[in-house]
C-alpha positions in Angstrom: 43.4 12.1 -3.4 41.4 12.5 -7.0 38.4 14.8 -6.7 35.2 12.0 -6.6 36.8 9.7 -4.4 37.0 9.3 -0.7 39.9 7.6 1.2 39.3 4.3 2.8 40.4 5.7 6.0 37.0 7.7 6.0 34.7 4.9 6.7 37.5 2.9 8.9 37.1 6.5 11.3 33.4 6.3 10.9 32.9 2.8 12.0 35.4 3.0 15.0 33.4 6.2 15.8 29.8 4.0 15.9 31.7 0.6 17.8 33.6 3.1 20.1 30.4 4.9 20.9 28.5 1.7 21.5 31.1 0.3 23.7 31.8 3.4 25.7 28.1 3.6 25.9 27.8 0.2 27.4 30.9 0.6 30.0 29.1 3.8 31.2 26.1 1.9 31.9 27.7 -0.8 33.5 29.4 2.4 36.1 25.6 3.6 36.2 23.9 0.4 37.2 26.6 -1.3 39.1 25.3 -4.5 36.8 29.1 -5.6 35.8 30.4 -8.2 34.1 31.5 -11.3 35.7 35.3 -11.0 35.2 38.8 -10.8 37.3 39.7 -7.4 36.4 36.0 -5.7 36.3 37.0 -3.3 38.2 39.6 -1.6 35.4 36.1 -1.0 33.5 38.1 -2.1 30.1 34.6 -0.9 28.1 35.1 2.8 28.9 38.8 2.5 28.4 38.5 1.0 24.9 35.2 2.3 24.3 36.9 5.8 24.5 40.0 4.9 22.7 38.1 3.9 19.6 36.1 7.0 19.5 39.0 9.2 20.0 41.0 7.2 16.9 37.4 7.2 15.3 37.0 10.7 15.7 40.8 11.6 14.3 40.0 9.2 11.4 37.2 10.9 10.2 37.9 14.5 10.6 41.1 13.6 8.9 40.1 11.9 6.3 36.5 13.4 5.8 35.3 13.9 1.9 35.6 17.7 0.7 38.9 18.4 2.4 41.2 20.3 0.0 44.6 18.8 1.0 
């Protein structure tokens, strides 16, 4: 990578990190409250499940990838 730019990847990590945060955030609530959605398989709680994924990949992306690194 040329010194000035920043990869792609950076804001790819940084926006899983905000959608995996707001959809982990809402699968926690829905454990909190008990207020779940109206679906078959509720009970898997698929929000936290992806909701975490996505902030884990989110995470990686952006510590990776994150301006400043000498690599």
């Amino acid at each position: 990578m040329l010194s000035g730019h920043i990869s792609i990847w950076f804001f790819i990590g940084f926006l899983l990190t905000i959608y995996g945060a707001l959809i982990m955030g809402y699968g926690l609530f829905e454990l909190a409250t008990g207020l779940t959605a109206n679906v078959i398989l509720a009970g898997l709680h698929a929000p936290v499940w992806w909701g975490g994924l996505l902030l884990a990949l989110g995470l990686f992306y952006s510590l990776r990838f994150r301006p400043g690194r000498n690599s």
